[in-house]
C-alpha positions as CSV (number, residue, x, y, z in Angstrom):
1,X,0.0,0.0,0.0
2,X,2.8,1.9,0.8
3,X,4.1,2.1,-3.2
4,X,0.1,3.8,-4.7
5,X,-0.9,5.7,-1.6
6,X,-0.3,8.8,-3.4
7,X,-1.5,7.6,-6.6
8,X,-5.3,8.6,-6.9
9,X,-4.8,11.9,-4.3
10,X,-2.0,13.2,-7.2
11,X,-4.3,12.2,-9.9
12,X,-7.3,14.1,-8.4
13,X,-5.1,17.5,-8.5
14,X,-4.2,16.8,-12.0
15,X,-7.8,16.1,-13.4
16,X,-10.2,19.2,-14.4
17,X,-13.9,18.3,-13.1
18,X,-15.4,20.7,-15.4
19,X,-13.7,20.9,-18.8
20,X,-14.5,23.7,-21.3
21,X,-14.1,23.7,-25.2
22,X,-12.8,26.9,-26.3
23,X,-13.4,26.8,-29.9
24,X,-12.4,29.4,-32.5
25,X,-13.5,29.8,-35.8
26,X,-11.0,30.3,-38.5
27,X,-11.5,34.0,-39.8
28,X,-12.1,34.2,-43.6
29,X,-9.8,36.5,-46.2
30,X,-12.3,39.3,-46.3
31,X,-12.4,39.4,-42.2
32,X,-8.5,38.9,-42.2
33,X,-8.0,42.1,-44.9
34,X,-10.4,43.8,-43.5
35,X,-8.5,43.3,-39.7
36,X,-5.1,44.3,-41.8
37,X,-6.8,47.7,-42.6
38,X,-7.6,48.3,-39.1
39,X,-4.3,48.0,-37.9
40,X,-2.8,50.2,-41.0
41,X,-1.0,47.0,-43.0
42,X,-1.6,48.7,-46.2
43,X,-0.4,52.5,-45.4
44,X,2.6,52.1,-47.5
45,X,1.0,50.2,-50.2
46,X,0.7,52.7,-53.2
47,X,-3.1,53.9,-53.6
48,X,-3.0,52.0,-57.4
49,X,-2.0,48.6,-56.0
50,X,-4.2,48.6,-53.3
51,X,-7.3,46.6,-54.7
52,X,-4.6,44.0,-56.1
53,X,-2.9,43.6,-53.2
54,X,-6.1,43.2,-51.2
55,X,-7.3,40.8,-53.6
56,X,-4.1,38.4,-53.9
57,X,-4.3,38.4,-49.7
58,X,-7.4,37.5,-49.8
59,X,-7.2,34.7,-52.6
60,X,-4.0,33.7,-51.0
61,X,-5.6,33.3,-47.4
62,X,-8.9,31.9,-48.5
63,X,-7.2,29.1,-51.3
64,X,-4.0,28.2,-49.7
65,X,-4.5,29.3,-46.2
66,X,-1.3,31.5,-45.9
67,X,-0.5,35.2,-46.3
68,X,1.6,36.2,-49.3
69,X,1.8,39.4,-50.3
70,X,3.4,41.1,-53.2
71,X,7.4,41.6,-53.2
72,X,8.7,45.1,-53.3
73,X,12.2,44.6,-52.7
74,X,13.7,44.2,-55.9
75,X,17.4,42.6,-55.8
């Protein structure tokens, strides 16, 4: 008895009586550019790429699921 006294007192502690699912619900391309706005994302995108920019975020985010957005930096 000596060897499993502690067994079930340690496994009470461990044990949650009253679980909760936390479930979130992926965001879609328009929420996700739209949320990008918000936080100024696109202030440095010129005003004629914006809609195209948007758009490939959006078609990138809601096809593939991943962000890829256009590369400026030209090498």
């Amino acid at each position: 008895m000596a060897c499993n006294s502690k067994k079930d007192s340690a496994v009470s502690k461990i044990k949650n009586p009253n679980p909760q699912k936390v479930i979130q619900q992926k965001l879609s391309g328009k929420e996700i550019v739209a949320e990008l706005e918000k936080l100024g994302y696109f202030n440095l995108t010129n005003e004629s790429e914006l809609d195209t920019v948007k758009a490939d975020l959006l078609k990138a985010y809601t096809d593939l699921n991943f962000f890829q957005g256009p590369c400026t930096e030209k090498l």
